[in-house]
C-alpha positions in Angstrom: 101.3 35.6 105.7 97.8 34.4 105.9 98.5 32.0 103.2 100.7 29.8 104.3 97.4 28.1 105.6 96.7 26.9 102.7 99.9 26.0 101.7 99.8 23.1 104.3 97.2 21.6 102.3 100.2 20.3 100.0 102.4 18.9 102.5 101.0 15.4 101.8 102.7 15.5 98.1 106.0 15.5 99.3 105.1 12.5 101.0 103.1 10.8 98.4 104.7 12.4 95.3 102.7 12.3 92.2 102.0 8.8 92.0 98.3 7.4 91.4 96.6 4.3 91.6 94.6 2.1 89.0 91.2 1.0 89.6 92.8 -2.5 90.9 95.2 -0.4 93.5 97.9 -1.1 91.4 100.1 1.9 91.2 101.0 3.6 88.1 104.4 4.9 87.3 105.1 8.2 88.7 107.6 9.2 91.4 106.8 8.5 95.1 108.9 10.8 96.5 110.1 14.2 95.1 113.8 14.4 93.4 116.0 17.1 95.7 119.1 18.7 96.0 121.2 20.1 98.8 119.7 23.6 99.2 122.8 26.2 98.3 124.1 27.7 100.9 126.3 30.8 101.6 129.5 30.4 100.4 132.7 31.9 102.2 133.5 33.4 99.4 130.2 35.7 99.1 130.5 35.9 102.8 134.4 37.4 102.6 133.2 39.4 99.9 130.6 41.3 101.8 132.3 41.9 104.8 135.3 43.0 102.3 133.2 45.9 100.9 131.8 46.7 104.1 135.0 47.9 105.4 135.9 49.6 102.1 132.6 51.5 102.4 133.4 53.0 105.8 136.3 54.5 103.9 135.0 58.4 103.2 137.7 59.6 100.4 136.0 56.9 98.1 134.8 58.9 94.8 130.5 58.5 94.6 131.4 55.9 91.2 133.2 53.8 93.1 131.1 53.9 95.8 128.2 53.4 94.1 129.6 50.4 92.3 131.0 48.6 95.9 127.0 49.2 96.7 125.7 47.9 93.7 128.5 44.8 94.3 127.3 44.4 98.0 124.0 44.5 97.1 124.3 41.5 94.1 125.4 39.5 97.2 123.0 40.1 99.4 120.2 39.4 96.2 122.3 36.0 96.0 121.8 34.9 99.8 118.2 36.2 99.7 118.3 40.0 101.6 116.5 41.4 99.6 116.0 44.0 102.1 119.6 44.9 102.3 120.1 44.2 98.7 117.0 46.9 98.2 118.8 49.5 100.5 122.5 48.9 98.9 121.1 49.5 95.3 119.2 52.5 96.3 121.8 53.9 98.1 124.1 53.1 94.6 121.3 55.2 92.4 121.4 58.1 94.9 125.2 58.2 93.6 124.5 57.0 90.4 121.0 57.2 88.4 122.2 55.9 85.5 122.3 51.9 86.0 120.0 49.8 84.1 120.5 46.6 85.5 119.7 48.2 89.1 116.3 49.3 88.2 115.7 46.0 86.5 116.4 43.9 89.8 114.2 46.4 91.5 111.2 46.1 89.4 111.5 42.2 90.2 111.3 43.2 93.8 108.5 45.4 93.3 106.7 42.4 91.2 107.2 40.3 94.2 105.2 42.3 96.6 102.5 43.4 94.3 103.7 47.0 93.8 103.1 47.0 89.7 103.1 50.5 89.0 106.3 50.8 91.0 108.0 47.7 89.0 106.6 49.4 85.4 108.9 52.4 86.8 111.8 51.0 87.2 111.7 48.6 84.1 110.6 51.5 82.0 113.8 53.1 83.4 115.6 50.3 82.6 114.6 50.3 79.2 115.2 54.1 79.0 118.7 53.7 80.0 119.4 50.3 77.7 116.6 50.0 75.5 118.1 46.6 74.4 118.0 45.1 77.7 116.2 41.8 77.6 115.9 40.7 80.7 113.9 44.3 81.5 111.6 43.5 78.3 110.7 40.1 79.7 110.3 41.0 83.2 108.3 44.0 82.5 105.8 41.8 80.4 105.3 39.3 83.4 104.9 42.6 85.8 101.8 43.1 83.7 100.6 39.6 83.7 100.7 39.3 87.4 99.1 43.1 87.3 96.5 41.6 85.5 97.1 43.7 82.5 97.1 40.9 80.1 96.6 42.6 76.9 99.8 44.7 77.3 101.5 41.8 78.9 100.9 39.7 75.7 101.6 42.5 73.7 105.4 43.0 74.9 105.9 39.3 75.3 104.7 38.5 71.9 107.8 41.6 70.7 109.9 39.4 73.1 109.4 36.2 71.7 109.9 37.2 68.4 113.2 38.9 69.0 114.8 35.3 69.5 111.8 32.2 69.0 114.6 29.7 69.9 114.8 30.8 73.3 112.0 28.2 75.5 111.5 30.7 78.2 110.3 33.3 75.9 107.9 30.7 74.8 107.4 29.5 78.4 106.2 33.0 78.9 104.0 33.7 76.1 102.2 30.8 76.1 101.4 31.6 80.0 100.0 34.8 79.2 98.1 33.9 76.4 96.5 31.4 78.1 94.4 33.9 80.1 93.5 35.2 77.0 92.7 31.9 75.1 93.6 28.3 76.4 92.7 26.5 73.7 94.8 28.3 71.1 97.6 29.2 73.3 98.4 25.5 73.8 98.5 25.0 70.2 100.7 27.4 69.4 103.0 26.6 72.6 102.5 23.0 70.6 103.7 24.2 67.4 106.3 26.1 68.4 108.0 22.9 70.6 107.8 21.1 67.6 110.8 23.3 66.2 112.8 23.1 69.2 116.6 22.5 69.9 118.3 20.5 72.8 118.5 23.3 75.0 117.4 22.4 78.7 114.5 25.0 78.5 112.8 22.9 76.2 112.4 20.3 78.5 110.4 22.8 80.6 107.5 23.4 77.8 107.4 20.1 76.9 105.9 19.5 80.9 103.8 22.5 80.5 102.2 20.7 77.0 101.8 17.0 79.6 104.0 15.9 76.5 106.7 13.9 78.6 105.7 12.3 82.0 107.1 13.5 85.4 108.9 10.3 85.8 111.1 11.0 82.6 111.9 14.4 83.3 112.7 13.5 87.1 115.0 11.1 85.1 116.9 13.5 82.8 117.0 16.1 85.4 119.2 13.0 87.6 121.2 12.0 84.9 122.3 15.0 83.3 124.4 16.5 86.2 126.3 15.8 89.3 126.6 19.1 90.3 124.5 20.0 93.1 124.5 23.7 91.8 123.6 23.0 88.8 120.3 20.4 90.2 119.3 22.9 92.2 118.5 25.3 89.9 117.1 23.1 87.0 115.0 21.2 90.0 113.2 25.2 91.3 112.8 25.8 87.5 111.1 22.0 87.1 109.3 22.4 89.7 108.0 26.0 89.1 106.3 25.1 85.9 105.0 21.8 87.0 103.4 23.9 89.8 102.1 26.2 87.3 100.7 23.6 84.8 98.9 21.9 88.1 97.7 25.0 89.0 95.9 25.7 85.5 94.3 22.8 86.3 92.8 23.9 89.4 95.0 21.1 91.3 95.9 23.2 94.3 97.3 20.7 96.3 99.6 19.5 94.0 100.7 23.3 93.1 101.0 24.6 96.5 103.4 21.6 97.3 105.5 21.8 93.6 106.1 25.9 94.5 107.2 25.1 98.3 109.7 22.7 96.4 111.0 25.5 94.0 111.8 27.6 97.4 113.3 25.1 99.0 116.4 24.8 97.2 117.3 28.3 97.6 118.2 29.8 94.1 116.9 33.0 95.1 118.5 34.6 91.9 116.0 32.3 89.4 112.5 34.0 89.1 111.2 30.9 89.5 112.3 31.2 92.7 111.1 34.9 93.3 107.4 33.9 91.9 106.6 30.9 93.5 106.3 33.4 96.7 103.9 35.7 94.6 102.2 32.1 92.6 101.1 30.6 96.5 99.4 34.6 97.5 97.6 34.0 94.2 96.2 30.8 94.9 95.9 32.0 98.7 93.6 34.6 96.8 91.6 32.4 94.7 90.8 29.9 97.5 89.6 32.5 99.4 87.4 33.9 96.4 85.5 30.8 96.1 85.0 30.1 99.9 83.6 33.8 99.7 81.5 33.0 96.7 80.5 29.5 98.2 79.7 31.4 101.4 77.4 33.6 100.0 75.8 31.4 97.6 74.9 29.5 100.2 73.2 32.3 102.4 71.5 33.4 99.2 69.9 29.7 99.1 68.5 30.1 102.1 66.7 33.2 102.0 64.9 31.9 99.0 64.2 28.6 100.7 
């Protein structure tokens, strides 16, 4: 993709880190060098379990339920090692013997999200939603389809039902405040402010109190450290750390600094965490915007000198 050209412009972070300097050249306190963990890899297990229901699946007396739940099992695997290809063709494969699984069309409207195809994603979350109209995780999903389809209003009109379904939960707040921003920064921040001033100890929490700048990098790098020796477990709350440090940089207009913080949320390979699946769709969107302001620079420029 034409974008990973700009995406180099954010190597130097991972070098450098966040740190800064004083106007002596003293440094401040900030990390030099990025907190990681072992990217996950397959495990033998997944791997046994794929090639387990590939050989079941050859069998043809199989009834289509069974069947079509050894696809939709396959399928979860492949989502977990990062085919998404395969993943896409074993759940569509499953539908075509089944129509009538929620959480199918919710991981496919994720995938359509991904590549930009909205009105396909609004599909198959609405069909989500038809099927289990409690389904969260379809409610949410289909209100960030809409904010990265640039239908804000709607998007902070289902997020806003979200959030009030269950305001203890960070990420709906995470969310909401992300959308509204587009709307209005100003008041979007203060009520992402007043609402973290009610929070609990869950982990998420952590996560809106470095989209408010309310904690420093250092101390969350910290925390993150301290709170867990499993590399799992570090992996995942490192791409969701990252993610929304990337996103806060990136409301700032610091590129640079973005561009590195989402290559760091892919690197650790939790390709089941939409933090994960948007950072892919968060570096096309800056790829975009860069290229919108060279354009606009460009022909600025050529306008100045035909009235020179």
């Amino acid at each position: 993709m034409n974008w990973f050209r700009v995406v180099g412009l954010g190597v130097l972070l991972v070098l450098t880190g966040c740190t800064s300097t004083g106007n002596n050249g003293q440094q401040k306190s900030g990390w030099v060098y990025p907190p990681m963990a072992v990217p996950l890899q397959p495990s033998i297990q997944q791997e046994v379990q794929i090639a387990r229901l590939s050989q079941l699946l050859q069998r043809p007396n199989l009834e289509d339920d069974v069947r079509a739940k050894m696809f939709y099992e396959r399928g979860s695997f492949y989502d977990s090692l990062g085919l998404r290809d395969l993943a896409r063709l074993d759940f569509n494969q499953s539908l075509s013997l089944n129509p009538a699984q929620p959480d199918i069309f919710n991981l496919l409207g994720v995938y359509f999200t991904q590549v930009g195809e909205f009105d396909a994603a609004y599909e198959s979350f609405d069909s989500t939603l038809e099927l289990d109209p409690e389904n969260q995780y379809a409610e949410r999903n289909r209100a960030i389809a809409l904010y990265y389809g640039d239908r804000i209003d709607l998007a902070f009109e289902e997020m806003t039902a979200h959030y009030k379904d269950d305001p203890s939960d960070p990420f709906r707040a995470l969310w909401l405040y992300i959308i509204e921003r587009e709307i209005d920064p100003v008041i979007a921040r203060d009520k992402l402010a007043s609402r973290y001033r009610t929070h609990n100890e869950e982990w998420g929490w952590v996560l809106v109190a470095i989209m408010l700048n309310d904690i420093s990098e250092k101390q969350v790098f910290k925390a993150v450290l301290a709170d867990t020796r499993d590399n799992a477990v570090l992996a995942q709350r490192l791409t969701e750390t990252y993610f929304y440090l990337g996103k806060r940089y990136q409301f700032e207009g610091d590129y640079a600094n973005a561009i590195a913080l989402y290559k760091l949320a892919l690197s650790f390979n939790v390709y089941e965490y939409v933090e994960h699946r948007y950072s892919f769709l968060e570096l096309g969107r800056i790829f975009d915007e860069v290229q919108q302001a060279r354009r606009e620079s460009k022909a600025s420029g050529n306008l100045g000198s035909v009235s020179d």
